[in-house]
C-alpha positions in Angstrom: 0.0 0.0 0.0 1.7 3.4 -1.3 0.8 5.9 1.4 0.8 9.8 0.8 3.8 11.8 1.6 1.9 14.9 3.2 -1.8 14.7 3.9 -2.3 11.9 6.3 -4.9 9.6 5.4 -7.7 9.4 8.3 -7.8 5.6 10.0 -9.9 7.0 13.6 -13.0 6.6 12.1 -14.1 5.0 15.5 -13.7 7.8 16.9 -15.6 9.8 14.8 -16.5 10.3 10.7 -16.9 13.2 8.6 -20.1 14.5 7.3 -20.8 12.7 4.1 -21.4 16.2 1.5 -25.1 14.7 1.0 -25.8 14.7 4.7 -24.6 17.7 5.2 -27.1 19.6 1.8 -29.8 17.4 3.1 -29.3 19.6 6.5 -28.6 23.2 5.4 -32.3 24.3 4.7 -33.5 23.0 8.1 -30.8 26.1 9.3 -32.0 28.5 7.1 -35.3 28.2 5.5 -37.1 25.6 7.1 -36.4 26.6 10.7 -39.6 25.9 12.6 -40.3 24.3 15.7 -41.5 20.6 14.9 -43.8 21.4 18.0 -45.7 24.6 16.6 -48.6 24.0 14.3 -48.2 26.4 11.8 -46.3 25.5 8.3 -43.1 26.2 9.5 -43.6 23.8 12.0 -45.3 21.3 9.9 -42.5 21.4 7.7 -40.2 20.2 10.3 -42.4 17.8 11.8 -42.6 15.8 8.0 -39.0 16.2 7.9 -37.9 14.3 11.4 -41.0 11.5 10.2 -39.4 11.2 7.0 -36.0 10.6 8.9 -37.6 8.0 11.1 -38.7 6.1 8.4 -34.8 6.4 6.9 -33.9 4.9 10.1 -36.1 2.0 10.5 -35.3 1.4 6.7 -31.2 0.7 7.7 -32.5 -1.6 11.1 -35.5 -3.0 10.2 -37.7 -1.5 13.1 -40.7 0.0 13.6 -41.1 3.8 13.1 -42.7 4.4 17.0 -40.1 2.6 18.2 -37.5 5.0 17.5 -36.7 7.2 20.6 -34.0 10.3 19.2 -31.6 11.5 21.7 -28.0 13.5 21.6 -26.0 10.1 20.6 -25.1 6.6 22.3 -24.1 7.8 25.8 -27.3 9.4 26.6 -29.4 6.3 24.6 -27.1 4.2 27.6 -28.1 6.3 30.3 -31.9 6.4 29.5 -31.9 2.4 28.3 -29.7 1.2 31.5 -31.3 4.0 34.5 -34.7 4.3 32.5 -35.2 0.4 32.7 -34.2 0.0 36.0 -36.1 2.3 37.5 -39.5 1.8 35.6 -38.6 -1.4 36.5 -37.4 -2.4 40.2 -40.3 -3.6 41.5 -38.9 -6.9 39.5 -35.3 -7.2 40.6 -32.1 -5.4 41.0 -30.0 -6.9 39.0 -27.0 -6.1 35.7 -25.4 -8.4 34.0 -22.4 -6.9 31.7 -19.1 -7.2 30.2 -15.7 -5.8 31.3 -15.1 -4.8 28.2 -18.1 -2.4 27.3 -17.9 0.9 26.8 -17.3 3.2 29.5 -20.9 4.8 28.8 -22.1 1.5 29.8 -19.8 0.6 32.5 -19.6 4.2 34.3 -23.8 4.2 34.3 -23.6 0.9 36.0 -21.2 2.2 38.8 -23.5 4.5 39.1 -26.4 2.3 39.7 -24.5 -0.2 42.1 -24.4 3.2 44.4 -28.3 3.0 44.1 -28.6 -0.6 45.6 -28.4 -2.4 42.2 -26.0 -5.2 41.8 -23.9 -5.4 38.7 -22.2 -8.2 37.5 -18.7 -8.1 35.2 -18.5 -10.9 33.3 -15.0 -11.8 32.1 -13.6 -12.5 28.6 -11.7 -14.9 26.8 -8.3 -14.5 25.0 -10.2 -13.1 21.8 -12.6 -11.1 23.9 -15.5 -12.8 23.7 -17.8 -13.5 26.4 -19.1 -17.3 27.7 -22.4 -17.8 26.9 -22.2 -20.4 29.7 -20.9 -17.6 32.7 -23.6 -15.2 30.7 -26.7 -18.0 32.0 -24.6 -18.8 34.9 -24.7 -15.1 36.2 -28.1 -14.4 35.3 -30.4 -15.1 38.7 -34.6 -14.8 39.3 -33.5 -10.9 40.3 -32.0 -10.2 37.3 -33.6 -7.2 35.0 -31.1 -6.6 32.1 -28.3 -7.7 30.6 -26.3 -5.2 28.6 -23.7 -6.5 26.0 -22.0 -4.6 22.8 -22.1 -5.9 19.4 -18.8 -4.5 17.9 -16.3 -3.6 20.5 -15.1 0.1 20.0 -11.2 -0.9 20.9 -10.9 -4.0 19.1 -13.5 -4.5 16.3 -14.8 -7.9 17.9 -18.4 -9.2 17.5 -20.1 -10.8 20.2 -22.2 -14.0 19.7 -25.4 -11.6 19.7 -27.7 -14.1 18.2 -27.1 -16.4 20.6 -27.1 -14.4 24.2 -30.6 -13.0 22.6 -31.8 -16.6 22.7 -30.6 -17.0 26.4 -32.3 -13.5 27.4 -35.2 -14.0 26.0 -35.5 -17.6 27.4 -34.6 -16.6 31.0 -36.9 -13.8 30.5 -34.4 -10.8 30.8 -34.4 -8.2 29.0 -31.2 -7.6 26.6 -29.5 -4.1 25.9 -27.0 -3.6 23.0 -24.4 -0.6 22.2 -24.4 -1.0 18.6 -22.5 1.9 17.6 -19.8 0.2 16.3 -22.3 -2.3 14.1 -24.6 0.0 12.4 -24.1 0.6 8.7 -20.8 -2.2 9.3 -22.4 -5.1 9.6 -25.3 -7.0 9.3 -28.3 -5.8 11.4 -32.0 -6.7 11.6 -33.7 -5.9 14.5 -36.7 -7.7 13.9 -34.7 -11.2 14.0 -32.4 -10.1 16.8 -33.9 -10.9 20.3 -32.7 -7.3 21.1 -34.8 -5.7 23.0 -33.1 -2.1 23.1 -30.3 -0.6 21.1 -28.5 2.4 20.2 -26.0 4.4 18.0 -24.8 7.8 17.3 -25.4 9.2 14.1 -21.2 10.8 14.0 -20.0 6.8 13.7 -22.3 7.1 10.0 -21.6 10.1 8.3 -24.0 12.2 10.4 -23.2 15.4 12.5 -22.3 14.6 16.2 -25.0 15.3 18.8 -27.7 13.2 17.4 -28.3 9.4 17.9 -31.4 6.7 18.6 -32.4 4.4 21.1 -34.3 2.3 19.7 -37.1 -0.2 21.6 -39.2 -2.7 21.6 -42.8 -1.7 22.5 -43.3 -3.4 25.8 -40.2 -2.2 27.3 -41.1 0.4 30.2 -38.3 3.4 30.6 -38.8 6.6 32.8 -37.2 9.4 31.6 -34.5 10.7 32.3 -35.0 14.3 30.8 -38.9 15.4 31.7 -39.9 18.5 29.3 -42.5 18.9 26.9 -43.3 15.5 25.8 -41.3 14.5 22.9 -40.4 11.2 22.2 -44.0 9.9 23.6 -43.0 11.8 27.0 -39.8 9.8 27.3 -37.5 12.7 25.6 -38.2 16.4 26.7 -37.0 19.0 24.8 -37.1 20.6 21.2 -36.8 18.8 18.5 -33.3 19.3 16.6 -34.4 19.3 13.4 -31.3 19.5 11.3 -29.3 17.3 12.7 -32.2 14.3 12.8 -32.7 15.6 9.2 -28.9 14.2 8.8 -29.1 11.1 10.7 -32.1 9.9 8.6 -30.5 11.0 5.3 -27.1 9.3 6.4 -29.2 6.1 7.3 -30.5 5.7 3.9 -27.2 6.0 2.2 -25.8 3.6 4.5 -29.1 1.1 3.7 -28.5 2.1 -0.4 -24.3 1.7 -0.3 -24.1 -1.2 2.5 -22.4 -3.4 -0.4 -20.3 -1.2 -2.0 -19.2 -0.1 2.0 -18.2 -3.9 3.0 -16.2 -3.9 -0.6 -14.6 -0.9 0.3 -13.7 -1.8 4.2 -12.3 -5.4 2.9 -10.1 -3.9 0.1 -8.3 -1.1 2.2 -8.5 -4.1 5.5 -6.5 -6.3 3.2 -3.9 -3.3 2.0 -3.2 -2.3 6.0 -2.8 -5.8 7.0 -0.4 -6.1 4.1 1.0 -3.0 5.2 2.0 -3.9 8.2 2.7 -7.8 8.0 4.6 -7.8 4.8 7.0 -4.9 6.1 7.2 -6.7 9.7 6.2 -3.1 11.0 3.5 -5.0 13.2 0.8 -8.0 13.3 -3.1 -7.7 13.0 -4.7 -9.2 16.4 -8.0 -11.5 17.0 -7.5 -13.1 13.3 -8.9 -16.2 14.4 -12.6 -14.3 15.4 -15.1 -12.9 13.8 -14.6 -8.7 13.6 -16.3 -5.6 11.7 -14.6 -4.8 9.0 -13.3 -1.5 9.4 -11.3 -2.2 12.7 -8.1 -3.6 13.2 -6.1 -3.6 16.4 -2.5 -3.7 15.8 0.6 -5.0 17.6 3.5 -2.9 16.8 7.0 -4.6 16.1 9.7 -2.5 18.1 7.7 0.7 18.5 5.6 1.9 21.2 2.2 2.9 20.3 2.4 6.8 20.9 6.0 6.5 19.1 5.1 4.9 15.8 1.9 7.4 15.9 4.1 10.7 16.0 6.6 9.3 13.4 3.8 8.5 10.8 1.7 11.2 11.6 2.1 12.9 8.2 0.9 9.8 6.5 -1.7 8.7 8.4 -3.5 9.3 11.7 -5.1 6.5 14.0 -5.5 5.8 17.8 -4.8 4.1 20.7 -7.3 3.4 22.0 -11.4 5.1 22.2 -11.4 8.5 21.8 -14.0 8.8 25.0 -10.4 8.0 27.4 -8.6 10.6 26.0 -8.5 13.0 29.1 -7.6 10.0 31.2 -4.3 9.2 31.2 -4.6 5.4 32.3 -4.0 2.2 30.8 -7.4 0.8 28.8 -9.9 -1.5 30.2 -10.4 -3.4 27.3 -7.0 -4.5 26.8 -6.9 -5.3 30.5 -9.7 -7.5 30.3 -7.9 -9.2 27.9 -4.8 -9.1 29.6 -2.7 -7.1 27.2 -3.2 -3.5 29.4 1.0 -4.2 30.1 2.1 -3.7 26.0 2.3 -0.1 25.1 2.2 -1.3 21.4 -1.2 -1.8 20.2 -2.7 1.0 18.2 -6.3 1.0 16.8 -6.4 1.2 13.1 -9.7 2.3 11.9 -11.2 2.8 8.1 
C-alpha cells in the first residue's frame, strides 16, 4: 500500500467520521429556511415535523424496526443512560440486578457504577483471550432478580463481535431483558432488529456520516423506561425537549445511504483491511490481532514490532492518523480496560487502526 507523503490519510474513524457532503445539503435548509419548531402548528412547523417523520422512516429502513419505536436522543451515551437508569427504574419492583461485560464501553460501565451506588447489583462478566464473552458464565450469572443484561455488538477498541444471536436466545428464554451498544455495528455489519432478540439498542449518528449530537435508542414496544430528561413530551413523554431538526434531518438521510451503499461499503472496508494488513505484515512493522474471530470490518487492532504505540503514531503522523485506543479516554491518562480485560493492558504497542 503506497501511502501519501503529506496529507495523512484518516484511519480514527471510531472515533468519529466526517459528514458525508449529501448529509450535510440534506441539512442546510432546516438552518436556514425551514427553521420551525416541529412542535408549533403552523407550516413552519409542519415542515419540520414531516422532515424528522421522513427521517424515522430512513432509520427504520437501515435496522429494520418499527417507526414508534424509535426514541432520538444526543448520541449513544445518553441512549445508555436512558436504556440502562430508565429500565431499571421503571422497572425495580422486578429485581435489582446487571449483567455486563468488562469490556463495554465506559458509557455503559460508568452508568452501572453509578447504579451499584443506588442498591443495584452489577455483574462483570469476564472474557476470553479473543474477547469474547461465555455464553455459559452469561446464563450462569443471570439469577430470578435479574432485569437486564447489557452486552455490545462490535467492540469500540478492538473490532470484535459478540455471539449476539445467541445471548438474545438466552435472554429471552430466561426472561431478561437484553440491551445492545451497537455503535460500532450500524451501517458495518449485518443488522435486523426484527430477528435479533434485542430488545433495546443504540447508536450515534457521528460513527455514520451524520453530525455529532444526534443518535437513537431504539425499543421494543413493551419495554417500560422513565425518563430521564422530563420537558415537553417528545419522544411519547420519554425525551423532553425541542426537537433538533437538522441534525435528525442528517441522521435519517445518512441512514438511507448507508441502507443504499451497504455493499459497495463492506467492498470498500475489505479492500483497504486487506492493504493495512499487508502493510504492516509484509514490512514486519506489526501483526493484526484476533484473526482467528469474527470482527467488523473497518477495525483492526495492531501490535507494533519494536515501536511503542504513541512513538510509531508521532513518526507517521504525516501519512496517516489512527488511535490508541477510544477516543472517549482521551482525558484519562490510564491504561485501557479493554485491553486489560484481555490481559494485554501491560504492552504499550497496540494501536487502533480504523477505516
Amino acid at each position: 500500500m503506497n501511502l501519501p507523503d503529506s496529507t495523512p490519510i484518516y484511519y480514527d474513524t471510531a472515533s468519529t467520521t466526517k459528514v458525508d457532503e449529501r448529509v450535510l445539503n440534506e441539512m442546510i435548509p432546516f438552518f436556514t429556511e425551514y427553521y420551525g419548531n416541529a412542535s408549533s402548528s403552523h407550516q413552519y412547523g409542519e415542515k419540520a415535523k414531516k422532515a424528522i417523520a421522513k427521517s424515522r422512516s430512513q432509520i427504520a429502513g437501515l435496522i429494520n424496526c418499527f417507526e414508534d419505536e424509535i426514541i432520538l436522543t444526543s448520541g449513544a451515551t445518553e441512549s445508555i443512560n436512558l436504556a440502562l437508569k430508565g429500565f431499571i427504574e421503571a422497572n425495580s419492583h422486578r429485581g435489582n440486578h446487571i449483567v455486563t461485560v468488562k469490556t463495554e464501553h465506559k458509557a455503559v460501565l460508568n452508568t452501572c457504577e453509578y447504579l451499584e451506588t443506588k442498591g443495584i447489583e452489577v455483574t462483570y462478566l469476564d472474557v476470553d483471550e479473543n474477547g469474547l464473552v461465555s455464553l455459559k458464565d452469561l446464563e450462569s450469572a443471570i439469577t430470578e432478580n435479574t432485569l437486564l443484561v447489557s452486552i455490545m455488538y462490535v467492540n469500540n477498541e478492538t473490532g470484535i463481535i459478540q455471539p449476539i444471536k445467541e445471548i438474545g436466545e438466552i435472554t429471552k428464554t430466561r426472561e431478561v431483558a437484553f440491551f445492545c451498544d451497537a455503535t460500532q455495528a450500524i451501517g458495518k455489519v449485518d443488522f435486523n432488529f426484527q430477528s435479533s432478540n434485542i430488545d433495546m439498542f443504540c447508536f450515534s449518528g457521528h460513527k455514520l456520516n451524520a453530525p455529532k449530537g444526534i443518535g437513537v435508542l431504539i425499543k421494543k414496544g413493551n419495554i417500560e423506561l422513565t425518563p430521564l430528561i422530563h420537558g415537553g413530551g417528545q419522544e411519547n413523554g420519554l425525551r423532553g425537549g425541542t426537537y433538533n431538526t437538522p441534525l435528525i434531518v442528517g441522521l435519517g438521510k445518512a441512514c438511507e445511504l448507508a441502507k443504499k451503499e451497504f455493499n459497495k461499503n463492506q467492498q470498500t472496508f475489505n479492500s483497504k483491511r486487506q492493504d493495512l494488513e499487508r502493510y504492516f505484515e509484509e514490512n514486519n512493522i506489526g501483526k493484526v490481532n484476533f484473526k482467528n474471530v469474527s470482527c467488523a470490518p473497518h477495525i483492526l487492532s495492531i501490535t507494533l514490532n519494536g515501536y511503542e504505540a504513541d512513538e510509531f503514531l508521532m513518526m507517521k503522523s504525516s501519512e496517516f492518523v489512527a488511535s490508541t485506543g477510544s477516543a472517549c479516554n482521551a482525558s484519562i491518562i490510564n491504561e485501557s480496560h479493554v485491553l486489560a480485560a484481555l490481559s494485554l493492558h501491560k504492552k504499550k504497542n497496540i494501536i487502533r487502526i480504523s477505516i
